[in-house]
N, C-alpha and C positions, 0 to 999 in steps of 0.2 A: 564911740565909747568902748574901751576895751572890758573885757569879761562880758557875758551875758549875765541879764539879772536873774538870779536865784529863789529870791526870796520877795516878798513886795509886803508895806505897809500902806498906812493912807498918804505921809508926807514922804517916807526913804523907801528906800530899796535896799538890799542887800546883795551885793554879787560876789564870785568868786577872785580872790587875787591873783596878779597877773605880771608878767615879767616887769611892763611897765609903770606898774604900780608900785614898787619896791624903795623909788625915790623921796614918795609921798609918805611913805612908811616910816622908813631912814627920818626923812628931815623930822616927821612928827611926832616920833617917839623920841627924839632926842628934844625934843623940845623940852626944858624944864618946867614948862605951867602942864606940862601931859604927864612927863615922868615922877614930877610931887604927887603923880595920884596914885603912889604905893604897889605899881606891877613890881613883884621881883623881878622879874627879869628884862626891868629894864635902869635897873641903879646904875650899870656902867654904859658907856654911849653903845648905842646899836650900829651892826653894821649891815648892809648888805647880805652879808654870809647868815647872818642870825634871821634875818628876816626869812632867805628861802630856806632854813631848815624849821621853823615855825610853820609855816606856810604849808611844806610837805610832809610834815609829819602827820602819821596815820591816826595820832592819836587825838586830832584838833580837827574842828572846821573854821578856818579863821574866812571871814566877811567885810569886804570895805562898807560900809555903812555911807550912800549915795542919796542928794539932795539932787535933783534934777538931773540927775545922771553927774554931777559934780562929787569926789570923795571929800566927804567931811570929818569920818573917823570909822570907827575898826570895833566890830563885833566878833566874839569867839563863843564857843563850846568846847573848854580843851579838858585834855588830862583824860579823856573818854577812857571809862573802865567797861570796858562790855560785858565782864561776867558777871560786875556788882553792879551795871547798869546804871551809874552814875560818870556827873561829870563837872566840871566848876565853867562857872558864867562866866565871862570877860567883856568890856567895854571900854572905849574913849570917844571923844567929840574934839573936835580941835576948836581952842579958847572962842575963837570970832562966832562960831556955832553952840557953843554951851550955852546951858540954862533955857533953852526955848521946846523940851521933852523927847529929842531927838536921842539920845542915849536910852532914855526910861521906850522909846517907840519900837531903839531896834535889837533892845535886850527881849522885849517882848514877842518879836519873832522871831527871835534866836530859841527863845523858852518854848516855841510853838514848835519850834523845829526839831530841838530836844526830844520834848514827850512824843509830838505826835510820828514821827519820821525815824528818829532815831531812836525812839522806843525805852527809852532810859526812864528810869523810876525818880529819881532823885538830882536836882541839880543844883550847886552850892555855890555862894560868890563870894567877895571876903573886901574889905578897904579899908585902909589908914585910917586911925582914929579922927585926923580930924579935914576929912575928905566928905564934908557937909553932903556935897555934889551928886557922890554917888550914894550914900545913905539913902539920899532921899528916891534914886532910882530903886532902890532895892524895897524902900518901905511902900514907894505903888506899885509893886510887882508883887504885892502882898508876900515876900520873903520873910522869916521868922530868924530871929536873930539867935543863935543856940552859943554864944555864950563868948567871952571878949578872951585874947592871947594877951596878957599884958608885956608891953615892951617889947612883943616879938618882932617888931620889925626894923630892922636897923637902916637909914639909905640918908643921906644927905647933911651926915653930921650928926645923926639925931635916932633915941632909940622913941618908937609911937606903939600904941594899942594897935592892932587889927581885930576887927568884926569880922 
């Protein structure tokens, strides 16, 4: 199993990304049942080169999100502001593993890892208006929804709300 685990839940794990992980990245962010779920940055296909400067930037801790040591999907902390102590949440699940709380299990010790390790006072998430999916991660993460961007997001033909 490449990366050591990082992080541990009761179902996933969370480890560090790793050269050979890059594949799994690539193919599933360009997936379009992954990329309808309103990341910016991923409206145009990803490549390889995008993934390792994500990956290494100082300002993110990006996490593959692991099912028996299997990658299922991709948990963050990015955008880390350290003077204002904040940072915004990120998540995906790839389609065959959605809907079963494993996004809602490893946003939740991404948030542990946040406060308690990285010391940050404040962490924000944000999704497509009509990104039921993650909504509802955010709403048993007890997240408070502080107010809708209408029409701010444009990707796929189409301008939607962001939360």
């Amino acid at each position: 199993m490449p990366g050591p685990v990082f992080l541990e839940g009761e179902r996933v794990t969370l480890r560090t990304v790793q050269s050979e992980d890059h594949e799994f990245l690539v193919r599933n962010l360009n997936d379009p049942k992954i990329r309808h779920g309103g990341y910016e940055t991923v409206r145009a296909p990803v490549s390889k080169d995008d993934i390792v400067t994500k990956v290494e930037s100082d300002d993110s801790h990006t996490f593959l999100v692991c099912l028996e040591g299997t990658p299922i999907g991709s948990a963050s902390i990015k955008g880390i502001d350290q003077e204002g102590r904040k940072a915004e949440l990120s998540y995906w699940i790839v389609p065959d593993e959605q809907a079963k709380g494993y996004a809602t299990e490893a946003a939740d010790i991404c948030l542990t890892h946040a406060f308690n390790e990285l010391g940050l006072h404040k962490v924000w998430a944000r999704t497509v208006g009509d990104n039921e999916s993650s909504k509802r991660v955010l709403e048993k993460l007890d997240f408070n929804q502080e107010g809708i961007l209408r029409e701010h997001w444009y990707g796929f033909g189409r301008y939607v709300d962001e939360y």
